[in-house]
ZAMARGU-4260 file (C-alpha; in steps of 0.2 Angstrom, whole numbers, plus 5000, padded with zeros to 4 digits):
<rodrens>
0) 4952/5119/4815 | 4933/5119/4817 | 4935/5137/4822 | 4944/5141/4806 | 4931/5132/4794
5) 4915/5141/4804 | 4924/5157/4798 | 4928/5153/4785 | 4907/5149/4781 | 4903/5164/4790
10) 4914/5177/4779 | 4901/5189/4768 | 4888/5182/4778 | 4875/5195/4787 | 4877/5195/4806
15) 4866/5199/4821 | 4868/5198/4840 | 4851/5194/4848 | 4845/5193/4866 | 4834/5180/4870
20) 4823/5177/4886 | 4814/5159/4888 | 4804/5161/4905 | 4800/5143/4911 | 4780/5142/4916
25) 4776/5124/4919 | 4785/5106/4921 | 4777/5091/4921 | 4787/5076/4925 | 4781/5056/4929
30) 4793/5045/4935 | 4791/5026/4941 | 4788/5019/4959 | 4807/5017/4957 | 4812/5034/4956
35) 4807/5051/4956 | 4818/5065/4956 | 4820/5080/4971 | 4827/5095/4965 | 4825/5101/4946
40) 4832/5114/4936 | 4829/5120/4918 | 4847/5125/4907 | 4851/5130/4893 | 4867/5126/4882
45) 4876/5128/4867 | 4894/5120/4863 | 4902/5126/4881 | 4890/5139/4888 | 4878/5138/4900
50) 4864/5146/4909 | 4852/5139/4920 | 4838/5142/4932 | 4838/5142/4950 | 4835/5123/4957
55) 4816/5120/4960 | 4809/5107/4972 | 4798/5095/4964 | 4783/5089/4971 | 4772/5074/4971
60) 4755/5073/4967 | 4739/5069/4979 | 4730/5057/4965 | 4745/5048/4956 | 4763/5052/4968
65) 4773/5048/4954 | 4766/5062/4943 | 4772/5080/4948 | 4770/5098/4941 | 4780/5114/4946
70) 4774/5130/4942 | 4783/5147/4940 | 4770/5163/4946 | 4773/5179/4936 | 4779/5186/4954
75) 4793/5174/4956 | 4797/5171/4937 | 4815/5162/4934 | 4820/5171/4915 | 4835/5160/4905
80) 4844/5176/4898 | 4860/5173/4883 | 4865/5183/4869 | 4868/5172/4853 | 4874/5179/4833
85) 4863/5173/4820 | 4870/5172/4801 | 4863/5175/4786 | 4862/5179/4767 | 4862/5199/4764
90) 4850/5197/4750 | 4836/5186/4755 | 4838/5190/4774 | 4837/5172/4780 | 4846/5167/4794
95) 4854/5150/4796 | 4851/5136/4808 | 4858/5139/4825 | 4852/5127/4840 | 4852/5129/4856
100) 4848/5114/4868 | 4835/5114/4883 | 4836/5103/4897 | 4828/5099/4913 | 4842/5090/4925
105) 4841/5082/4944 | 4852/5090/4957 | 4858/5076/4969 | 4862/5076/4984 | 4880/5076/4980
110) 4879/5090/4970 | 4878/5081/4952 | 4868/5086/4938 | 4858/5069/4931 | 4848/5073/4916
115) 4832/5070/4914 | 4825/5076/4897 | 4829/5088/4882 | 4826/5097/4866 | 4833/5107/4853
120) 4829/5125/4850 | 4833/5132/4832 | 4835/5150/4838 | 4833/5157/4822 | 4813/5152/4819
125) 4810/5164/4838 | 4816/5180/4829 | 4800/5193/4828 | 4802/5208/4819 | 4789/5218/4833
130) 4799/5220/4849 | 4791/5215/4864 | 4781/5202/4858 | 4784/5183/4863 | 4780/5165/4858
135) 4772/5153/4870 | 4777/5136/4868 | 4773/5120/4873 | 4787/5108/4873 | 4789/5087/4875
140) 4805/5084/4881 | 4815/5069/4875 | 4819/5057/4890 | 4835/5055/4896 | 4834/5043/4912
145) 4829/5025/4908 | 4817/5027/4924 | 4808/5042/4915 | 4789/5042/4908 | 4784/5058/4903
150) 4792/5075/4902 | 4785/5093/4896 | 4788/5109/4898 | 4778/5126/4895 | 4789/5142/4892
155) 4790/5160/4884 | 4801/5163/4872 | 4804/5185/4870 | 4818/5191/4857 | 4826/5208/4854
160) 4840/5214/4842 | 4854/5219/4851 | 4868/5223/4835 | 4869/5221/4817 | 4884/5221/4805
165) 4893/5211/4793 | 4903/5197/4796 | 4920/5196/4786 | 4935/5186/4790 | 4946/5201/4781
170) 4940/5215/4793 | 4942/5202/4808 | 4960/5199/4802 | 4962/5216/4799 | 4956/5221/4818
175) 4967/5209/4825 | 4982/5215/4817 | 4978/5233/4823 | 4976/5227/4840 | 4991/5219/4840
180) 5000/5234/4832 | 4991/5246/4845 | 4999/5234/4861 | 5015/5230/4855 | 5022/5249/4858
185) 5017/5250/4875 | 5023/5232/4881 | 5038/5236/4873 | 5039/5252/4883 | 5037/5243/4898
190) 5049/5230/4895 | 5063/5243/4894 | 5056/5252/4907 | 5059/5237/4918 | 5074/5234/4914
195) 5082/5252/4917 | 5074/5251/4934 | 5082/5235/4939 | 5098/5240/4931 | 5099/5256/4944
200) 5094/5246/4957 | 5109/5231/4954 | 5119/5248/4955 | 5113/5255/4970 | 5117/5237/4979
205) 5133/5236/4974 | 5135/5253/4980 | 5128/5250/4996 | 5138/5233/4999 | 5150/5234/5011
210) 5169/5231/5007 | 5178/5221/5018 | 5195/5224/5016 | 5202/5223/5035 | 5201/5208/5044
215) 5185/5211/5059 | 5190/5216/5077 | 5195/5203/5087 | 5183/5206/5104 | 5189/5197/5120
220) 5174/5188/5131 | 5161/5191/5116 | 5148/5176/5115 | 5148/5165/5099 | 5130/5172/5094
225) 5135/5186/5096 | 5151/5185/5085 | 5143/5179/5073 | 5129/5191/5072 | 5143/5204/5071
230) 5152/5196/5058 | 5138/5194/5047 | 5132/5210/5047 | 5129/5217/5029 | 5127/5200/5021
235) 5110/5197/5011 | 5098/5183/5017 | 5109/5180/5033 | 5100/5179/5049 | 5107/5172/5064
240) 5096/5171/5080 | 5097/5154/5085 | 5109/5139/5082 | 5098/5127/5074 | 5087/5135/5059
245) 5097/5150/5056 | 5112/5136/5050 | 5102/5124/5043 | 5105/5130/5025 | 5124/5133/5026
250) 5125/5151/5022 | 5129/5157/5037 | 5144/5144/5038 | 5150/5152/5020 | 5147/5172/5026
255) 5157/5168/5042 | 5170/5158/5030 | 5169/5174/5018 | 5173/5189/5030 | 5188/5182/5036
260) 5194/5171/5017 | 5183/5179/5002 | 5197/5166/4992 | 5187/5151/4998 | 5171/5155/4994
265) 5173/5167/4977 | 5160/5178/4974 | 5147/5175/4988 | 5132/5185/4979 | 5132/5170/4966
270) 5129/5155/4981 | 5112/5149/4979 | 5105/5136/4991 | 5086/5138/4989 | 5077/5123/4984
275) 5073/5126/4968 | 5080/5115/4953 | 5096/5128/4947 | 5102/5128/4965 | 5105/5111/4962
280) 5122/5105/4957 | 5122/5088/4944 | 5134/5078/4957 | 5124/5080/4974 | 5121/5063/4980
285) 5106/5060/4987 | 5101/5055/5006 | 5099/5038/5008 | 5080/5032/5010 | 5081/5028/5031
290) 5091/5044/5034 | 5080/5060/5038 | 5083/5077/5036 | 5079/5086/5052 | 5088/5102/5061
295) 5106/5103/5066 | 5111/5098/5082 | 5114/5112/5093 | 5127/5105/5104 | 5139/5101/5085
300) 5133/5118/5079 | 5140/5124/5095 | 5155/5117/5097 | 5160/5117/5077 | 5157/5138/5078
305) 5169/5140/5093 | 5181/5130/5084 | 5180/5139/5068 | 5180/5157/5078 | 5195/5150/5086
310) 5204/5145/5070 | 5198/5160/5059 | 5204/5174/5071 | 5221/5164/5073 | 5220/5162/5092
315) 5224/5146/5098 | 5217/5139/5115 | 5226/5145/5132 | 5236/5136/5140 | 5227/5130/5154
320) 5235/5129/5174 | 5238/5116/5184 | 5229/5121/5197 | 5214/5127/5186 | 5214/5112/5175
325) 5199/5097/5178 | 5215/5085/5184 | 5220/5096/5197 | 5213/5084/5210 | 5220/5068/5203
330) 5235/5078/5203 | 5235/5081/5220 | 5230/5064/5227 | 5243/5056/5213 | 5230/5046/5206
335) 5239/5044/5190 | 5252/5033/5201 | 5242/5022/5208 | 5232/5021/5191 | 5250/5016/5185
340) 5254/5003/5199 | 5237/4995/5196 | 5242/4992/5178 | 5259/4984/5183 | 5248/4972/5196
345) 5235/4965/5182 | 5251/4962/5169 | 5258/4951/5183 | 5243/4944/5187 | 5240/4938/5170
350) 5259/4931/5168 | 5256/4921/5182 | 5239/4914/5178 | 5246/4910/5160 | 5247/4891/5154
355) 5262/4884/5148 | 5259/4874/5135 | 5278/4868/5131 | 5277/4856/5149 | 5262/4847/5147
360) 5265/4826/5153 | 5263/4815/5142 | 5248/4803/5146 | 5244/4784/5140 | 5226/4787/5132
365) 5225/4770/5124 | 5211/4765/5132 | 5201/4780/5129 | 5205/4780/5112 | 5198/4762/5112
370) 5183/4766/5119 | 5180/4781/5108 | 5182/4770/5093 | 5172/4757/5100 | 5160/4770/5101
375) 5161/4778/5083 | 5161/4760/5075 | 5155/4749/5085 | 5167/4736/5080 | 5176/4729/5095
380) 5174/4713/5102 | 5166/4707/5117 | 5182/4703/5126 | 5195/4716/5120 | 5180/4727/5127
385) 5181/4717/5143 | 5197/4718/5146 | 5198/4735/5141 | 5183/4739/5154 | 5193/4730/5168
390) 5209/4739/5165 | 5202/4756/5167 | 5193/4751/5182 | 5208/4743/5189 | 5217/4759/5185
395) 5205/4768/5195 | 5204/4760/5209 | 5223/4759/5209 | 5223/4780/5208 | 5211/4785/5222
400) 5209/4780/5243 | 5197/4765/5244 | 5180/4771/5256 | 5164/4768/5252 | 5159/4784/5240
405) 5171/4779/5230 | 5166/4761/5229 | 5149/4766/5224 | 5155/4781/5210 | 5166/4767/5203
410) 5154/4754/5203 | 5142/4766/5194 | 5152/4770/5181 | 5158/4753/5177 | 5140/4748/5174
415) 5138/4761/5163 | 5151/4757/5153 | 5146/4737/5153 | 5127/4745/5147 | 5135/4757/5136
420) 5146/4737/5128 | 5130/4728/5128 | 5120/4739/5120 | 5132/4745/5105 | 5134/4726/5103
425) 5117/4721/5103 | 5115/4736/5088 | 5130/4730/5076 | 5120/4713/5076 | 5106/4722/5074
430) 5112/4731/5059 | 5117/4714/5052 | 5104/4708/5050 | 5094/4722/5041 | 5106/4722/5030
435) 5105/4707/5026 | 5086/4709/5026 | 5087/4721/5013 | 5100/4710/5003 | 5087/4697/5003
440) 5072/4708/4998 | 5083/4715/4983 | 5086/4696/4977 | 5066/4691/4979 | 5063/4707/4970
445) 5076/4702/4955 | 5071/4684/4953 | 5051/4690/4954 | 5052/4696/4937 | 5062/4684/4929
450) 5053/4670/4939 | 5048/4659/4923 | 5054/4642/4923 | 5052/4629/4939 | 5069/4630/4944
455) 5065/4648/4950 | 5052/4647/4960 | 5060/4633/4969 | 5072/4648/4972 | 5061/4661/4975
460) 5054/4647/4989 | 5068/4645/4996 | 5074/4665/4998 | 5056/4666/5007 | 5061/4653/5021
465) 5078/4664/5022 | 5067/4680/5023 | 5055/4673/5037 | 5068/4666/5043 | 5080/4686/5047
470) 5062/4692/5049 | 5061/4679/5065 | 5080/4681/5071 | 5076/4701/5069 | 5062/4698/5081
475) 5071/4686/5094 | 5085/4701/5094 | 5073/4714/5097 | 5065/4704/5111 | 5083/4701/5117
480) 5087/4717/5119 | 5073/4721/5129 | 5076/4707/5141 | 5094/4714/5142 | 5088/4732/5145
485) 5077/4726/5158 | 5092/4714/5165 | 5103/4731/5164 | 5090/4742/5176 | 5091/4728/5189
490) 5110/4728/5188 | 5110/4746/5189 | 5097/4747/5205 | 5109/4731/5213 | 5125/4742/5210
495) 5117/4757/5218 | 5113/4748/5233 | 5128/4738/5235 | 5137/4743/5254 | 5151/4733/5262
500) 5148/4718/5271 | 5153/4714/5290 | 5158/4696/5290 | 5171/4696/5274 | 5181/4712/5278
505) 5191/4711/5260 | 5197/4726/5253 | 5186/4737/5240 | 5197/4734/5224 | 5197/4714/5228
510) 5181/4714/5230 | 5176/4725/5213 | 5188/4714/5204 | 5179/4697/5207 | 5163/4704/5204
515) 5168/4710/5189 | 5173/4693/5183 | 5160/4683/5189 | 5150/4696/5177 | 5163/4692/5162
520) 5160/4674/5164 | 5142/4675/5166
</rodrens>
């Protein structure tokens, strides 16, 4: 839109193409202690053009080091050439304002451009009427960089006319439209040009494409590359060398497919499968994300192309000897028998070892199921678990030869199961009395907040004597139960070396038995 307005101003105006030439002489530049710049240039700009000078290294100086002056010599002189139109009116012959920018930049070592200071040019006050005479200015650039002091410049401003004419918007329009007339003839020429050439060209192809209207040869002993090589022959964009990337695509697969049933495919000139988004189809699912897609296997490729040769050129596989078969040996030594009498030996086997689960005897497990409730609950009496104790010990002894390891195995495990008694006891009375602990502590814990009157804190008293009281039995149990545990060690190191004596030669089950009451009634 600015284009069109700066046109639109410009219409009926006077216009004049100058070249200007600013030749840079001297730059002075004082930075701080902090900074001070490398490598200086001097550009020139104007909306989105450009043109600079060749990057100068500054230097410091031998009194102050952050002052430093560069100067051009006449020999080596670095000229800012650019062409610019300058408007005017056609009666007075004054140009309007045009400015260009001049700016003195830092080239870092990264290759940015860092401005350091700038001025505007109004381009139209440098225009001499005498060619080849020029202005010598002296210039105090604005600074840019927060770090810098001063910053001048001395330069040579030369101007010449390079093209007059008047500027209208009508002659522009009208040029642009004879332009356009001038090139749409011969584009249009060229279009149809191309289009009779590609048109003869489709022609000649089809021309050229092979008919296939017999079914190939069938050649005995021909390799699969070589089939397929053969068969392909005339397709476009098939190429098979190898078994890996010349199928990776597909193609092949559908030209081999084609030669022998064009039904299947269609019309094999429209198959696309490059990579680009029309060769796409809408429902092609998408690979999952931990599957990659690499190269075929060579081995599958193999295999499914003999396969495929096999079923396309209607020969099945030969039937294969006897003798020339892979089995011939197993035929030979009748493996396949004994393979077969090995079967029959392992069902047998397995027959035999199997358990029959319709004749199991029926067996008294009262006591075990006493003693498993007893441990679950822990709610059997001292004596039922006595008696219980000196029935299965009875019962063992009564089931096996008497002889010394068997006295001490017996003995052993009836101690363990008098342990096992004393101590599942000694933890139900244990249990009691917590509870009745915290039963206790609930009620204090009730009457505390409604303890207002006399006759509650003479309760409150007396549920405190009952707690210390648990709170005492709780510890007299606990140091019961040590003593027994201690008591049960001893009986257990007794037991294990417990031997028969010499001078009462009673049996082994007498002898268990009154031990085992005298421990009942102790």
């Amino acid at each position: 839109m600015s284009l069109v307005w700066r046109k639109i101003q410009r219409s009926n105006k006077k216009a004049a193409k100058y070249r200007f030439t600013i030749i840079p002489q001297e730059l002075l530049i004082i930075g701080t202690n902090k900074w001070t710049p490398e490598n200086v240039l001097v550009a020139c700009l104007h909306r989105r053009r450009r043109v600079e000078s060749k990057v100068r290294k500054w230097e410091r100086g031998i009194s102050d080091p952050c002052r430093g002056l560069i100067v051009w010599p006449e020999q080596t002189s670095d000229p800012l050439l650019f062409e610019t139109t300058l408007y005017g009116n056609n009666v007075t012959r004054v140009y309007d304002d045009k400015e260009w920018i001049l700016m003195v930049e830092e080239l870092t070592r990264k290759g940015k451009h860092l401005p350091i200071g700038a001025v505007n040019l109004n381009m139209r006050l440098f225009i001499e009427n005498s060619p080849g005479t020029g202005a010598e200015l002296k210039l105090k650039l604005r600074p840019l960089w927060a770090e810098v002091v001063h910053c001048s410049i001395q330069i040579l401003i030369y101007c010449s006319l390079v093209d007059e004419g008047e500027a209208n918007i009508y002659k522009f329009k009208r040029h642009f439209i004879i332009l356009a007339m001038n090139f749409r003839e011969p584009v249009t020429n060229m279009i149809d040009e191309a289009d009779t050439k590609i048109s003869k060209t489709h022609d000649e192809i089809i021309k050229l494409r092979p008919v296939y209207n017999q079914l190939p040869e069938v050649v005995e002993n021909e390799d699969i590359l070589a089939w397929c090589q053969r068969i392909t022959n005339g397709y476009t964009s098939v190429k098979i060398t190898d078994f890996t990337k010349s199928f990776r695509s597909g193609l092949a697969f559908c030209a081999l497919i084609h030669r022998y049933k064009p039904d299947l495919i269609g019309d094999f000139n429209k198959l696309d499968f490059s990579d680009l988004l029309c060769a796409r189809r809408d429902n092609c699912r998408k690979l999952d994300a931990g599957i990659i897609a690499t190269l075929p296997d060579r081995q599958d490729v193999l295999i499914f192309l003999s396969q495929l040769r096999s079923l396309l050129e209607g020969v099945s596989p030969a039937d294969t000897k006897l003798k020339d078969s892979d089995h011939r040996v197993s035929a030979l030594f009748a493996l396949s028998e004994s393979e077969a009498k090995l079967e029959n030996l392992r069902k047998q086997r397995e027959h035999e070892e199997a358990i029959d689960l319709t004749n199991i005897p029926i067996e008294d497990d009262s006591t075990q199921t006493t003693l498993d409730r007893m441990k679950r609950y822990g709610s059997m009496r001292g004596q039922e678990l006595a008696e219980t104790v000196a029935r299965m010990a009875g019962r063992t002894v009564s089931t096996h030869l008497s002889s010394s390891e068997e006295e001490e195995c017996l003995l052993k495990e009836h101690m363990r199961l008098l342990n096992e008694k004393d101590s599942l006891v000694r933890k139900s009375e244990y249990f009691n009395v917590l509870e009745q602990l915290h039963d206790v502590n609930d009620n204090i814990k009730q009457f505390s907040e409604d303890n207002r009157t006399e006759e509650d804190k003479q309760k409150t008293d007396a549920m405190m004597e009952e707690l210390v009281g648990l709170v005492n039995k709780k510890d007299q149990l606990s140091q019961k139960d040590e003593e027994m545990g201690e008591r049960d060690r001893l009986t257990l190191e007794a037991a294990a070396k417990f031997s028969r004596g010499f001078e009462q030669p009673i049996s082994a089950s007498k002898r268990l038995i009154t031990w085992i009451r005298s421990e009942i009634h102790s």
